[in-house]
N, C-alpha and C positions, 0 to 999 in steps of 0.2 A: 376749560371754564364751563361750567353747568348752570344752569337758573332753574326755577320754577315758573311755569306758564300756568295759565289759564283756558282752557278750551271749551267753547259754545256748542254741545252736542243737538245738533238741530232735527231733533226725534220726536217719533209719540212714544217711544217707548218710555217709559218711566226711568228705568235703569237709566237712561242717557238724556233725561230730559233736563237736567241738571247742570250747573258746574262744577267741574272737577278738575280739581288740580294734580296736576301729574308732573313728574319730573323727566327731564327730554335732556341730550346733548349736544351741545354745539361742536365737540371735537367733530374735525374728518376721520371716515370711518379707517385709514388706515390708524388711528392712533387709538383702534377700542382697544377696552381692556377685560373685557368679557369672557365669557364662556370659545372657547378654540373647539371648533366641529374635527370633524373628520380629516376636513377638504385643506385644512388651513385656513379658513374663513378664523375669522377670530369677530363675535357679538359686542357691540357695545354694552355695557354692563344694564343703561335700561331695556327690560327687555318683555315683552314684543316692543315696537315701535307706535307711540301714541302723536305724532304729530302730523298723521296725515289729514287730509282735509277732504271731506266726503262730498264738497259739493265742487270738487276739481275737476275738470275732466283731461286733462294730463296722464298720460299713461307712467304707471307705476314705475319712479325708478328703482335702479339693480344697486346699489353701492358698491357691493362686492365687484362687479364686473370694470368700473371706473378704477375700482381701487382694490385689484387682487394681489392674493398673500404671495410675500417675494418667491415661498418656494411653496411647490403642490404635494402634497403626497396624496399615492394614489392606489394605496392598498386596498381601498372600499369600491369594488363593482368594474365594470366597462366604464371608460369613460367616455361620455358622447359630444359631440361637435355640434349641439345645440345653440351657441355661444361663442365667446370670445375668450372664452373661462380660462382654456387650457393653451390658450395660440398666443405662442409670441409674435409673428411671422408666417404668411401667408402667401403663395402665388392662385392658391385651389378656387374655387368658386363655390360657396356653400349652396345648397340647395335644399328646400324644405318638401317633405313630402305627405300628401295629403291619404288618407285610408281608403281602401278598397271595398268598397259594400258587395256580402256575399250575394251569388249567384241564385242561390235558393229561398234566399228570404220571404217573407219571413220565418223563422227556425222555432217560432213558439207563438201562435194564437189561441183566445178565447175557445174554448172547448166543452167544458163545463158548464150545467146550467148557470152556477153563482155568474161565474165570467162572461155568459151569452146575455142572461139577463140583465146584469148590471152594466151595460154601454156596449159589449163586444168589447173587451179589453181585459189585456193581462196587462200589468202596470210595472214598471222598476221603481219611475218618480224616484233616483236616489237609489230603493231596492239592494240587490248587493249580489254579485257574482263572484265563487269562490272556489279555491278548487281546493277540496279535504284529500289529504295524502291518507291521514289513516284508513279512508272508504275508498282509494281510487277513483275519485269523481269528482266534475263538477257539480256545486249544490248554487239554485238559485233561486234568491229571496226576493218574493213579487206581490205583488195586491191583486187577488183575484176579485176581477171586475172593474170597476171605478169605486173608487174609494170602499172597495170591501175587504176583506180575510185578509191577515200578512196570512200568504201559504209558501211552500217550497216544493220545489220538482227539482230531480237528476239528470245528468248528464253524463257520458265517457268522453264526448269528444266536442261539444258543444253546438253540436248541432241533430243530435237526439235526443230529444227528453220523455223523460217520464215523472209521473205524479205518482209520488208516493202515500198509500194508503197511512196517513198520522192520526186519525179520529174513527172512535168506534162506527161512525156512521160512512165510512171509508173513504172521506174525502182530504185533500193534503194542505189543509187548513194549521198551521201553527197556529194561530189568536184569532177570535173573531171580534169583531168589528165596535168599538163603542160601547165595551161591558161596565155599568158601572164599579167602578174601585172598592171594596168594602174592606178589604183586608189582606194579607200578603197571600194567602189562598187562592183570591183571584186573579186570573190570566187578562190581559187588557191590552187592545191597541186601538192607537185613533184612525186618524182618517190618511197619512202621507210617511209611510216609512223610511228609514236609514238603515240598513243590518251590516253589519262585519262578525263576517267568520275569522276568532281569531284564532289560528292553527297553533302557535306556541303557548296557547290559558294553559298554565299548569293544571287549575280545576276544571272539570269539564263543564261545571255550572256556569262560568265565564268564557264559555266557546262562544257565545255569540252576542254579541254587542247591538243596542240595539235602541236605534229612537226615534220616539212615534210625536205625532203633532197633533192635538185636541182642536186643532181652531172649528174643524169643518163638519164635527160631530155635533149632533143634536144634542143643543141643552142639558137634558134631562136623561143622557146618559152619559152627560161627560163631567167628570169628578172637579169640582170647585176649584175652584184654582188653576188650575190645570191649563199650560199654553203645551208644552212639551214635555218630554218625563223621558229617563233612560234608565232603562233595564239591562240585566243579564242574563241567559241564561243556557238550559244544555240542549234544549229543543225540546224540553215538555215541562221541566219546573222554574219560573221566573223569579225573580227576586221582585219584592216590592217596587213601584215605579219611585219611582226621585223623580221630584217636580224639577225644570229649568227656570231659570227665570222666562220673560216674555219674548217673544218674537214674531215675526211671520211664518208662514209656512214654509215646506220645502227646507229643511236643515240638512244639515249631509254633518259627515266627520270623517279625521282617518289618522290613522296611525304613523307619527313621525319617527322611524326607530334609531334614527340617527342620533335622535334627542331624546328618545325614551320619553316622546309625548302624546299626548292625547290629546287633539286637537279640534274644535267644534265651529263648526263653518256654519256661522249665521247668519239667517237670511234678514234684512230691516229692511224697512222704507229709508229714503232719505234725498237729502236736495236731488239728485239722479236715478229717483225712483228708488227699483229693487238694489241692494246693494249686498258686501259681505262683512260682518263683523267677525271677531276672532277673540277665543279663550284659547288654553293649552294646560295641561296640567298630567303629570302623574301618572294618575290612576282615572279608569273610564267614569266610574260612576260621580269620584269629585269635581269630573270636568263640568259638571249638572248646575254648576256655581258659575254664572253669568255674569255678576256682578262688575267684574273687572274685565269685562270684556272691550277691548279695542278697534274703533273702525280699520277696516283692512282694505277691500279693494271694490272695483263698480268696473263700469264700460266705460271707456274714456272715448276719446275725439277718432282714433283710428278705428276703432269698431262704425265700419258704416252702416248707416241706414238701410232698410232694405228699397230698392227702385221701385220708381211707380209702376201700378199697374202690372209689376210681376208676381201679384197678389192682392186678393182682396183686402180692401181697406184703406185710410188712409195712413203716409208712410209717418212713423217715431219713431221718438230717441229712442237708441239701441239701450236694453239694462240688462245686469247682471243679473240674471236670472236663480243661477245655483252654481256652486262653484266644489268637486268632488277633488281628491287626491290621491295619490300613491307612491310608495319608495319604487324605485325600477333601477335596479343597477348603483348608479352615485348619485340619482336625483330625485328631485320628488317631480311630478310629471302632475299636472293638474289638468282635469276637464272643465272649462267656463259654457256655462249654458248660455247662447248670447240672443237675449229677446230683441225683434222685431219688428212685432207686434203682430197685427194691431191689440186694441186690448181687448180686454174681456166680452164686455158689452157688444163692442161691434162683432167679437167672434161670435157671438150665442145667437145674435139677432142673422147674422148669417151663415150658420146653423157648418163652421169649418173651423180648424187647430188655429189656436195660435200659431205665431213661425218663433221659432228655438233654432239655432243652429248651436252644432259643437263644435268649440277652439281651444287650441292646446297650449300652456304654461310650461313654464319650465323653473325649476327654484333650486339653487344651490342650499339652501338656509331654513327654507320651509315658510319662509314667511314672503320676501319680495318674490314674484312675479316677472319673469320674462317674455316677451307675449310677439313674438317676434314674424309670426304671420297670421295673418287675420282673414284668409279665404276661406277659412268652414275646414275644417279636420274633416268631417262629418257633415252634411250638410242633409235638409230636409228638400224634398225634391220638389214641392212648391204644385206638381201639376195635381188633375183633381182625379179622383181614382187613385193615386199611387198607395201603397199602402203606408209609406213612409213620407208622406204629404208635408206633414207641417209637425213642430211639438216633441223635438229630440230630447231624448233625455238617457241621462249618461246611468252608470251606475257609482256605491259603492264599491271600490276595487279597481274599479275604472277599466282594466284590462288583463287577461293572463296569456301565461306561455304557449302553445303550442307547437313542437318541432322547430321549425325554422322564423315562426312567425309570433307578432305581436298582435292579439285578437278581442277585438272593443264589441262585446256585447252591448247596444243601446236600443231603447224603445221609442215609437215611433207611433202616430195618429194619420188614418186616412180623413180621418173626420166623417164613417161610415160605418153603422151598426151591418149586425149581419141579416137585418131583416129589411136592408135599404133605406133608414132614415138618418139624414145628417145629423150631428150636432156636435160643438164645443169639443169636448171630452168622450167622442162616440168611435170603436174601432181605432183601439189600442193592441199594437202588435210588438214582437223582441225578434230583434235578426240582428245580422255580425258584421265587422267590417273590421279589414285586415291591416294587415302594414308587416313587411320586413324586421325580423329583430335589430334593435336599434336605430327602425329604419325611420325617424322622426326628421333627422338631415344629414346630410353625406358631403363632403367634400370630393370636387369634381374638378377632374382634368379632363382634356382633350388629347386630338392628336401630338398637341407640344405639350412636354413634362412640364410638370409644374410642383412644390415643392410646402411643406408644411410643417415648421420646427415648432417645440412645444417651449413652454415657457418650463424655467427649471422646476424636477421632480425629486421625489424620492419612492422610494420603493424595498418591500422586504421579499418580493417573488424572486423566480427566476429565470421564466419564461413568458418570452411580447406573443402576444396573441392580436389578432387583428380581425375584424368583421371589414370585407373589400369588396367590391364586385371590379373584376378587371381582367375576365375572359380575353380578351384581342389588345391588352395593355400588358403593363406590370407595375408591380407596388415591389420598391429597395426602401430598406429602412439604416440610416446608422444614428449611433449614439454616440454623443458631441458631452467635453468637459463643462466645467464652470465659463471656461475661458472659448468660449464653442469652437472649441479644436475638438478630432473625430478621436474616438478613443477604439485605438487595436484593440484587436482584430473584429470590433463591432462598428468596421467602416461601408461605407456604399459599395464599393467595388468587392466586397468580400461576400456580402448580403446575397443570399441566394434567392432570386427573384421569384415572386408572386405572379402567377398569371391563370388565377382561377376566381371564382364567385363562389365564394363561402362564408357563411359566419362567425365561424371561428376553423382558424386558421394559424401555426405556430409561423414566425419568423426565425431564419436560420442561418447562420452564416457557416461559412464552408470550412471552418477547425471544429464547427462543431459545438464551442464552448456554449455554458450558458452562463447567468447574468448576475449570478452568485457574487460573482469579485466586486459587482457593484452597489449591493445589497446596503442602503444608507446613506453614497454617495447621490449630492444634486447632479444630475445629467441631464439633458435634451436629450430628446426622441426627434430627426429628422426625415421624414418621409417624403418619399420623390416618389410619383406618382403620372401615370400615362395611361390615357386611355381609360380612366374607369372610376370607381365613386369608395371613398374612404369614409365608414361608418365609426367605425370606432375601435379602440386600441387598450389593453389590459395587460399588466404583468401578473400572472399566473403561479402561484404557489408550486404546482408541477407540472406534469407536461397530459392533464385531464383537461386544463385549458379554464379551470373554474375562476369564476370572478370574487368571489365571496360579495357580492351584489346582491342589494333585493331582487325578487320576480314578480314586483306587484300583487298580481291574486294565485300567481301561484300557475302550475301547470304539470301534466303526467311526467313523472321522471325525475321532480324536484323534493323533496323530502320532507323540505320548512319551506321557512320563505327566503333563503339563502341561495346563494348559485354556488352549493357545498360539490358538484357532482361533473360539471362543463360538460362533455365531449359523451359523457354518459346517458343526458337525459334526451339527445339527438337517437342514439341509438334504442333507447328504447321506444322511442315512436316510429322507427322505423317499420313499414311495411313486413 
């Protein structure tokens, strides 16, 4: 049964200042009839979802996870144990784990006069880290200064950069600052960027994706109309700006390729403060069309407050600050910028960052939200002097490959110029922080085995790959029928055991076969498990161990943005 509702969009913005009627569903979500993903998720046919309520604070439910599809397939990427997604049956004990801030940080300060004189700060705000296979490099797109230049600097391993001479006056300025608009001739960026490097633009003039925010530029050089605008281009000729409709500052977007969407994370006010709106569309530049755009998600009641007294100011409600994403494997993996506070005002007046901390999402669907630990992915270190004080901000890309690891470039505020004076937006720096491939949650045994059957799969590989760590354990895997009986000679006792820490790693059983004969058939994957931590688990096309998964921004040894290569792109970072 379906109706039509009515909903009070309680905005300034214009677009939503209105009533609109929208059409919603009463079915349970097991009985959509929509668009069928990848995963077996199956959409209901209205689609985004228009009935949530922005001044909730309830944390965003999963439907899919209440009510997942009877069988998985799982031909697309690693699959990770972030959830309940893949688990019929559990003894393990999942655990979440939080990123490692490098050692050397920060890995990119203020250098330049622009950047010295305008705050001490190199800026991401959003910004975009990407790694170009054709250049062998990491490319990153940053605002030199506070609210100056989109510029870009290189990298081979992401923790040495250089600035690229792109302006006859030899500075690596792509756009300067607030030019007014006159024509498609002219180059133009505002004051708060988004960039994505997209490595598969057939044209090169659509390599780089790209949207700028007017709120915070002067009058009189900022082109009428103008709240946001999104461009294209190759890194020296721009396509005309396309106006957005209106919003706040701080917009992010990102590419859903599951869906072949293009997706634009809007920032509004709303009963909960800052919150996230949501379009999708196509093609980039018609995502430029706001119009239809849907409340999506805010801070809800489990985002705590920050404690008194472990910062200046006093304590508020936690809001959604900025909300980034990316495909990584089988999911799309989101960064939530989570404010703090305090606000603006009391920041400036005492002359230190706001507090942002970074927390991690997870989306089968690209649209709900799973939000399943809330201590800081990323956390700003609050003390005074640190260089990473207060005012984390994630990027575009959100994260890429490196050898064995998963690596989160984000910027960060001491709230300290280089000439020792405080303020708000003063001494803006970019450092790294790590994490294990896949290493977001792991299921964990102890001394006593403990045991983890999957809910039924299918599958066209032919070979189980497994990310484990279980050096003084071991990991047996068998494969169980319909009827979860073991299926010869892919049983436990046959399974030749795992007793290493590696991230990709083949399972094998002792005739040798592989998993061809099963190629179609629903089966369970049961894994017993001692001593050690199970990351995640992939059936492999052949024995390179590739996932055919996204890599997020990408990483040395990956070709696209595909995991076309497994076992290959480990050895070429090899020492």
């Amino acid at each position: 049964m379906k109706r039509i509702i009515t909903l009070l969009i309680l905005l300034s913005n214009p677009l939503h200042a209105e009533e609109k009627k929208v059409e919603t569903s009463e079915k349970p979500w097991g009985e959509n009839t929509g668009e069928v993903l990848y995963n077996g998720i199956t959409l209901p046919k209205v689609w985004p979802p228009r009935h949530f309520d922005p001044a909730s604070d309830e944390p965003m439910p999963v439907p899919y996870l209440d009510s997942p599809p009877t069988v998985l397939p799982i031909d697309v990427g690693r699959q990770l144990f972030v959830d309940d997604f893949l688990i019929e049956g559990t003894s393990l004990k999942r655990v979440f784990h939080q990123a490692e801030k490098f050692s050397e940080n920060p890995v990119f300060k203020a250098e330049t006069p622009t950047e010295v004189e305008k705050g001490s700060v190199v800026y991401l705000g959003q910004g975009g880290v990407f790694y170009d296979p054709a250049e062998s490099h990491f490319k990153m797109f940053y605002t030199a200064g506070w609210r100056g230049p989109l510029a870009m600097a290189t990298s081979p391993d992401l923790e040495t950069w250089t600035r690229p001479a792109l302006t006859p006056e030899g500075t690596n300025h792509l756009l300067p600052t607030g030019v007014q608009w006159e024509g498609p001739e002219t180059v133009v960026a505002g004051s708060d960027n988004a960039v994505w490097f997209d490595a598969n633009a057939v044209d090169p003039k659509e390599r780089i994706k790209f949207l700028t925010c007017w709120m915070h530029v002067k009058p009189e050089l900022r082109p009428e109309g103008f709240s946001h605008t999104l461009q294209t281009s190759d890194g020296t000729n721009w396509t005309t700006p396309r106006p957005t409709g209106e919003a706040e500052d701080y917009g992010s977007f990102f590419y859903n390729p599951f869906r072949e969407k293009w997706v634009q994370s809007i920032k509004q006010g709303g009963p909960r403060g800052r919150s996230r709106w949501y379009v999708e569309n196509d093609e980039f530049l018609a995502s430029a069309d706001w119009s239809d755009s849907v409340y999506w998600t805010n801070a809800d009641r489990l985002d705590a407050p920050e404690p008194e007294e472990t910062y200046p100011g006093p304590p508020t409600t936690p809001q959604l600050y900025s909300l980034a994403a990316v495909a990584y494997e089988s999911l799309i993996v989101g960064m939530n910028q989570i404010h703090r506070g305090p606000d603006n005002r009391t920041c400036a007046e005492g002359g230190h960052p706001k507090l942002t901390d970074l927390e991690l999402g997870f989306s089968r669907d690209g649209f709900h939200w799973h939000r399943p630990d809330r201590r800081g992915f990323i956390r700003g270190e609050r003390t005074e002097g640190a260089w990473d004080r207060a005012y984390l901000h994630t990027t575009t890309g959100v994260f890429s490959i490196l050898n064995d690891q998963l690596v989160f470039p984000y910027c960060a505020y001491s709230g300290i110029d280089a000439a020792g004076a405080p303020g708000l937006y003063r001494g803006g720096a970019i450092g790294l922080a790590t994490l294990r491939r896949d290493g977001f949650a792991s299921m964990n045994a102890g001394k006593e085995a403990g045991s983890l059957t999957t809910r039924p799969l299918t599958f066209s590989g032919k070979h189980l790959f497994v990310n484990v760590d279980c050096p003084k354990g071991e990991l047996r895997v068998e494969i169980l029928n319909r009827e979860g009986e073991p299926i010869a000679p892919f049983t436990q006792a046959r399974c030749q055991p795992i007793e290493e820490d590696a991230t990709l790693i083949r399972v094998d059983w002792d005739t040798g076969d592989d998993l061809a004969a099963l190629i179609g058939q629903q089966v369970r994957f049961r894994f017993t498990l001692r001593q050690g931590a199970l990351y995640s688990f992939w059936v492999s096309p052949d024995e390179s161990g590739r996932s055919e998964g996204y890599v997020a921004a990408g990483g040395p040894g990956y070709p696209g943005t595909r995991d076309t290569v497994g076992r290959a792109a480990l050895k070429k970072n090899e020492p």
